[in-house]
RODO-2510 file (C-alpha; in nm, 4 decimals, decimal comma):
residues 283
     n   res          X          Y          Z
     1     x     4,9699    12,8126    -8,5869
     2     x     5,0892    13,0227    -8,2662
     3     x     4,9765    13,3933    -8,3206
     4     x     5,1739    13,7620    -8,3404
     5     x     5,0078    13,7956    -8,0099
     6     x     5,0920    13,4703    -7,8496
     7     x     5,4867    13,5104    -8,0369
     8     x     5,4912    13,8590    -7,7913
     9     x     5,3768    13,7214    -7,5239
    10     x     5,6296    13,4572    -7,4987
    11     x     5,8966    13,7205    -7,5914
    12     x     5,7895    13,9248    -7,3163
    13     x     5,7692    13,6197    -7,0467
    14     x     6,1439    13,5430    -7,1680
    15     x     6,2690    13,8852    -7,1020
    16     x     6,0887    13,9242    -6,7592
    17     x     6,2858    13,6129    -6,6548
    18     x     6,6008    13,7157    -6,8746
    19     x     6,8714    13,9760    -6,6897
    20     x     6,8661    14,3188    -6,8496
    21     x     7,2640    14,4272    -6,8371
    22     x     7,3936    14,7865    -6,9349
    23     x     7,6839    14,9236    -7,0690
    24     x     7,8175    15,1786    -7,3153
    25     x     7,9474    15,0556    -7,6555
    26     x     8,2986    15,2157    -7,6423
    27     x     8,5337    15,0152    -7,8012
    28     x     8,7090    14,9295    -7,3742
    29     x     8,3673    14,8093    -7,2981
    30     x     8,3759    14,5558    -7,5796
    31     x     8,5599    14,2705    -7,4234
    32     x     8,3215    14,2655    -7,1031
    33     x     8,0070    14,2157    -7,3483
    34     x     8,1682    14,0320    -7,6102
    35     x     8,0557    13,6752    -7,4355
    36     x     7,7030    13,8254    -7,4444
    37     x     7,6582    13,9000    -7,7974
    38     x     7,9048    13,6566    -7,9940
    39     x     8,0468    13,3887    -7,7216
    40     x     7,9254    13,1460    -7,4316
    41     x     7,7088    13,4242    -7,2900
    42     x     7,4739    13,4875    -7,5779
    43     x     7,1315    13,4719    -7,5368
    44     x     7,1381    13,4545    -7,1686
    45     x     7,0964    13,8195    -7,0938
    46     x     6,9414    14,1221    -7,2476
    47     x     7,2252    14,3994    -7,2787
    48     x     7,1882    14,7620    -7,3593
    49     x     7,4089    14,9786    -7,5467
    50     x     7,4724    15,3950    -7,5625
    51     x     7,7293    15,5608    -7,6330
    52     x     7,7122    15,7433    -7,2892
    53     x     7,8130    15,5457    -6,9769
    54     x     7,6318    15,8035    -6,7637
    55     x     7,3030    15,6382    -6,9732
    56     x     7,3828    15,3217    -6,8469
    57     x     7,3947    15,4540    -6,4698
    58     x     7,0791    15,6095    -6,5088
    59     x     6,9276    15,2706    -6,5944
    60     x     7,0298    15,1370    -6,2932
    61     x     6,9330    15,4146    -6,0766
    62     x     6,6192    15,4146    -6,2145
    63     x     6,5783    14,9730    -6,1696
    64     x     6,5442    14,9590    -6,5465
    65     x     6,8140    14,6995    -6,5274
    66     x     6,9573    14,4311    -6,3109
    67     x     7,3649    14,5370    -6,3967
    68     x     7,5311    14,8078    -6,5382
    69     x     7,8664    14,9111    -6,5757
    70     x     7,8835    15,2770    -6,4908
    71     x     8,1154    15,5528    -6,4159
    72     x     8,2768    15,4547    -6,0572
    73     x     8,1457    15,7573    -5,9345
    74     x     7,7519    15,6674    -5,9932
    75     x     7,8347    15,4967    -5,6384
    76     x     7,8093    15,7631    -5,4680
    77     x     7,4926    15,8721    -5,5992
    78     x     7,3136    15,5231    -5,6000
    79     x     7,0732    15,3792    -5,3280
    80     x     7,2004    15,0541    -5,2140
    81     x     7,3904    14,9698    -5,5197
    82     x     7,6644    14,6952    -5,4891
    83     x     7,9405    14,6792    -5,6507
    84     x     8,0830    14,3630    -5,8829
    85     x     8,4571    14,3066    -5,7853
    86     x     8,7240    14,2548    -5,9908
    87     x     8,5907    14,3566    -6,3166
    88     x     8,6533    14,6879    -6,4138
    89     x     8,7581    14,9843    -6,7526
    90     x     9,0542    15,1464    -6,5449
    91     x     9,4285    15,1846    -6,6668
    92     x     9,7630    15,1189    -6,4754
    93     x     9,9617    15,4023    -6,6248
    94     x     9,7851    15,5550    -6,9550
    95     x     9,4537    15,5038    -7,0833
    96     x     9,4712    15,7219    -7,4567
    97     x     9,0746    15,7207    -7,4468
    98     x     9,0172    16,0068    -7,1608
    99     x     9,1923    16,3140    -7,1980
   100     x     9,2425    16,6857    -7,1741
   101     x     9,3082    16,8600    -7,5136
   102     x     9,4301    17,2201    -7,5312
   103     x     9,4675    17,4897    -7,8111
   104     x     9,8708    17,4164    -7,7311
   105     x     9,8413    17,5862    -7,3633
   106     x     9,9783    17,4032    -7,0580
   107     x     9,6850    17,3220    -6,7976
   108     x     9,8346    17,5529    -6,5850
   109     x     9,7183    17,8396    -6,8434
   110     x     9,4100    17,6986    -6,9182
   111     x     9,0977    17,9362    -6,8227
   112     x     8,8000    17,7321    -6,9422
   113     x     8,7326    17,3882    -7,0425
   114     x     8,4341    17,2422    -7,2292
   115     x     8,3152    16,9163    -7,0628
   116     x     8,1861    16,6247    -7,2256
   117     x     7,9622    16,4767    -7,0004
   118     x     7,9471    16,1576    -7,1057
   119     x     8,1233    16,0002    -6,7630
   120     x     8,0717    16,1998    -6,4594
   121     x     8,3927    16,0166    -6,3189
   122     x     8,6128    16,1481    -6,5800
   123     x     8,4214    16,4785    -6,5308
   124     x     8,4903    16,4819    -6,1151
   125     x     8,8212    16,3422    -6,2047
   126     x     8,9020    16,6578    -6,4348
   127     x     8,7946    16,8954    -6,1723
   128     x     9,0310    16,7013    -5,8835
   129     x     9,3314    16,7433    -6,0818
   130     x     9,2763    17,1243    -6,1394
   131     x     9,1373    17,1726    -5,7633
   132     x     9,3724    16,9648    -5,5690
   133     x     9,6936    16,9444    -5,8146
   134     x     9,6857    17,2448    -6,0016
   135     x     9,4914    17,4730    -5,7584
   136     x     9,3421    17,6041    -6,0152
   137     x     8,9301    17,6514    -6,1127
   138     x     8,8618    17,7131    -6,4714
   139     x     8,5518    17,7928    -6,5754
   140     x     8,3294    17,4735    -6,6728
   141     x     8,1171    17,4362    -6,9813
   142     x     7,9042    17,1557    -7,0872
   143     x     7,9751    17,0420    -7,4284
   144     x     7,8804    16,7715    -7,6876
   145     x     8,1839    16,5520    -7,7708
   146     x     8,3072    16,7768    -8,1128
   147     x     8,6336    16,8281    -8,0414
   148     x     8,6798    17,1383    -8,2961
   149     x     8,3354    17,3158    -8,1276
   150     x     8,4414    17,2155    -7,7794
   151     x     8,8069    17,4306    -7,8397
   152     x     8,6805    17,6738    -8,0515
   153     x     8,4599    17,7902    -7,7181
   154     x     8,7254    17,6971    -7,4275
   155     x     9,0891    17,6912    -7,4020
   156     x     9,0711    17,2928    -7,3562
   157     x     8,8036    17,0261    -7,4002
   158     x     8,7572    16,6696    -7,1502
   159     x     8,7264    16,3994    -7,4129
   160     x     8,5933    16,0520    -7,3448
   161     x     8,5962    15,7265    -7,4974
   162     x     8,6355    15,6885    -7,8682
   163     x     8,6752    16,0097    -7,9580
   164     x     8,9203    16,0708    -7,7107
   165     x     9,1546    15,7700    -7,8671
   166     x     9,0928    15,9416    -8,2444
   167     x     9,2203    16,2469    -8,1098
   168     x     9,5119    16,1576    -7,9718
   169     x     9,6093    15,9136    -8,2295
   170     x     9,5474    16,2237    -8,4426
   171     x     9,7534    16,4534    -8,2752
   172     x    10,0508    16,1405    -8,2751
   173     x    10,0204    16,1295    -8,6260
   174     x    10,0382    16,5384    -8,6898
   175     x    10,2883    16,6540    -8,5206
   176     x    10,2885    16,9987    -8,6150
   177     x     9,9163    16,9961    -8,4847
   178     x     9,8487    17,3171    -8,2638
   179     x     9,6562    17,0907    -8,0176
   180     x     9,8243    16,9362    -7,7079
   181     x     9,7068    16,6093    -7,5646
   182     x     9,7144    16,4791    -7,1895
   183     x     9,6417    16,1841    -7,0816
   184     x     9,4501    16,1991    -6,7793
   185     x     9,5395    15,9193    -6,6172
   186     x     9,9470    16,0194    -6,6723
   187     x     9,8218    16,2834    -6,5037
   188     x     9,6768    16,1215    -6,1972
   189     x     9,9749    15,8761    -6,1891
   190     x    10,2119    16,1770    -6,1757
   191     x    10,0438    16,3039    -5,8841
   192     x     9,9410    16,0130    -5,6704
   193     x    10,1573    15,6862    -5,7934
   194     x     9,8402    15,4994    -5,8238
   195     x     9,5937    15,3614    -6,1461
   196     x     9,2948    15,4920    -6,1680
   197     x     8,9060    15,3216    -6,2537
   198     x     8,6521    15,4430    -6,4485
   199     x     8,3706    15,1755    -6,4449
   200     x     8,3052    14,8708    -6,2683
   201     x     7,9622    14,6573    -6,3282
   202     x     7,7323    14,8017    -6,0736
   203     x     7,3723    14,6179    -5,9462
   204     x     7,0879    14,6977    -5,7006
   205     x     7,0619    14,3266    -5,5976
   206     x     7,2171    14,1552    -5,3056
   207     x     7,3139    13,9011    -5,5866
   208     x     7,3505    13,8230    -5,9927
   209     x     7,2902    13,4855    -6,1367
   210     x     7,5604    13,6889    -6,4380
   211     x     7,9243    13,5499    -6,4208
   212     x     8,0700    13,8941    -6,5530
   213     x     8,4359    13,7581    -6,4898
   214     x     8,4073    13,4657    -6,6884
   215     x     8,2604    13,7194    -6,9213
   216     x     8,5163    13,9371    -6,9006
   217     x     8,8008    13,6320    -6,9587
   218     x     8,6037    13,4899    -7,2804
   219     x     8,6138    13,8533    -7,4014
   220     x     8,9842    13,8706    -7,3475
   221     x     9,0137    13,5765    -7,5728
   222     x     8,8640    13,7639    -7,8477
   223     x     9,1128    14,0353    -7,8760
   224     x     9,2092    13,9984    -8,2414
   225     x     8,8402    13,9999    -8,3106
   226     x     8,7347    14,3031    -8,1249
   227     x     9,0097    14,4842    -8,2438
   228     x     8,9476    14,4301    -8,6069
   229     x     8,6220    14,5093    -8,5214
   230     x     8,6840    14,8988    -8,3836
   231     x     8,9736    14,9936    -8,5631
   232     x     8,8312    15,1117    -8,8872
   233     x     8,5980    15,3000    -8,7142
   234     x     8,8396    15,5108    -8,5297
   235     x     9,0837    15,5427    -8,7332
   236     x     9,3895    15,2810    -8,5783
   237     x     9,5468    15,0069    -8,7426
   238     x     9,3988    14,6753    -8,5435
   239     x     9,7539    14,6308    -8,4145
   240     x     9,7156    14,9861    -8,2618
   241     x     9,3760    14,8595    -8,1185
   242     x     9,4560    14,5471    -7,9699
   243     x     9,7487    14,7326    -7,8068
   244     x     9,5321    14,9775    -7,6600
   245     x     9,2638    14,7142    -7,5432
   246     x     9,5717    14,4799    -7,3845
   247     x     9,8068    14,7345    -7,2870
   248     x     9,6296    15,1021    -7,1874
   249     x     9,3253    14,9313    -7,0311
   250     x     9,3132    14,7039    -6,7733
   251     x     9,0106    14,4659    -6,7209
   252     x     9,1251    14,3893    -6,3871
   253     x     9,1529    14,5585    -6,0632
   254     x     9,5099    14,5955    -5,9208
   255     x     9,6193    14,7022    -5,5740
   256     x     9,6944    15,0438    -5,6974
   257     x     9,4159    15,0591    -5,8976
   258     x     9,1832    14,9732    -5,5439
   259     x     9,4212    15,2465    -5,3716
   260     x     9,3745    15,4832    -5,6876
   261     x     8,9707    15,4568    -5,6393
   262     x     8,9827    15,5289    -5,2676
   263     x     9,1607    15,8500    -5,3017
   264     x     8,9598    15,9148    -5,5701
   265     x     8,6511    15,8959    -5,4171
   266     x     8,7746    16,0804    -5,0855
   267     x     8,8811    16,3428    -5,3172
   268     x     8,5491    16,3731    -5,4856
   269     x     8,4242    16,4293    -5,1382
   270     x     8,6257    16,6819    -5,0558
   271     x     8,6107    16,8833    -5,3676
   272     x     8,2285    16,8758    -5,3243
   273     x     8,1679    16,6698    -5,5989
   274     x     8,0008    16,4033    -5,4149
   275     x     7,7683    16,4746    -5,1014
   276     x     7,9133    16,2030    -4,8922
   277     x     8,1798    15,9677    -4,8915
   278     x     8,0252    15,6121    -4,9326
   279     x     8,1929    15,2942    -4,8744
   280     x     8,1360    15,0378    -5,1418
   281     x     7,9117    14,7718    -5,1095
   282     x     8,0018    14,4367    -5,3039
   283     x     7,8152    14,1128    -5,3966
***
């Protein structure tokens, strides 16, 4: 009879030979790690999930894990970290799921905003489109993602992910709510004509043995599934979700979407939000 000691032991020799993947559970990450927990993919890595996608970069910077998708941004920051291409969270024209949210001022009134700091790309982003659109520079407060602490302390909060989509499917629904919602990708589209990207899958190696496009594709698939999945929990009908997952985010990187991250990350640069402007390195 094999022993609890021998049973670890042959755990811990599979995972040392098993990729260790990272990503944040967000309902737009879903259909890149769907193959990996339910589909063709299962079993063959070991994937991490947090709520935070700045978690996830941390892993990587810190060679806790072979791939992670992280905030585009974490780039910058990096040591020789390459880039997967192709796959990405980004939107073509709205996302719903990262937004500004104000106590009914227009951004051009706003005086301070309470950051969640979940994503430091949504973060820089934020700070571009007051800087370089808006020449304006609020103050900046770190906040947990509570949408009613974050605006009872500023004048407008940075939401991310899924609470971002329950608030503005909230505000939709209310429409005498006092609380105005902007997309912040509308608002990078109105200013530069491009899409925008907020994570791609990120590694330290010169190459993965991980097919995270066919991942990405089998995901896809799943829609209905993944869908039904999230949608109680946020509050949207699966119909909503599924529209949001097929229509707001894109999986794929366009040519405006590649032009979008460029300016992006020159901006960052400029803004001093990065210290230097990094090309990307892919596999």
């Amino acid at each position: 009879m094999r022993t609890f000691s021998a049973d670890r032991a042959l755990r811990s020799a599979f995972a040392m030979n098993t990729p260790r993947i990272s990503a944040s559970s967000y309902s737009n990450t879903a259909p890149l790690v769907w193959s990996f927990l339910y589909g063709r993919g299962r079993g063959s890595v070991e994937l991490i999930l947090d709520n935070a996608p700045a978690r996830s970069a941390e892993l990587l910077s810190q060679g806790r894990v072979d791939a992670a998708l992280v905030p585009v941004i974490a780039s910058q920051f990096i040591d020789d970290v390459r880039v997967v291409p192709g796959v990405c969270v980004g939107a073509k024209e709205s996302v719903r799921s990262v937004c500004i949210a104000t106590n009914g001022q227009a951004l051009e009134d706003v005086r301070s905003i309470s950051l969640d700091v979940s994503s430091r790309t949504s973060v820089a982003l934020t700070k571009i489109i007051f800087r370089e659109f808006l020449g304006r520079e609020p103050e900046w407060r770190d906040a947990p993602p509570d949408i009613n602490a974050m605006l009872a302390a500023s004048d407008a909060a940075l939401l991310i992910g899924d609470p971002a989509l329950a608030i503005s499917q909230s505000v939709v629904r209310n429409t005498e709510s006092p609380v105005r919602v902007f997309d912040i990708v509308e608002l990078w589209r109105e200013h530069t004509g491009l899409g925008f990207v907020f994570a791609m899958w990120m590694t330290r190696h010169e190459e993965l043995s991980i097919d995270l496009a066919a991942a990405r594709d089998e995901g896809l698939e799943h829609l209905d599934e993944i869908a039904a999945n999230y949608a109680g929990e946020i509050g949207l009908t699966a119909e909503a979700m599924k529209t949001y997952l097929s229509e707001n985010i894109s999986f794929s990187v366009s040519k405006k979407m590649e032009e979008g991250l460029s300016l992006y990350l020159d901006l960052a640069k400029k803004h001093g939000l990065t210290t230097d402007r990094r090309p990307l390195m892919f596999i």
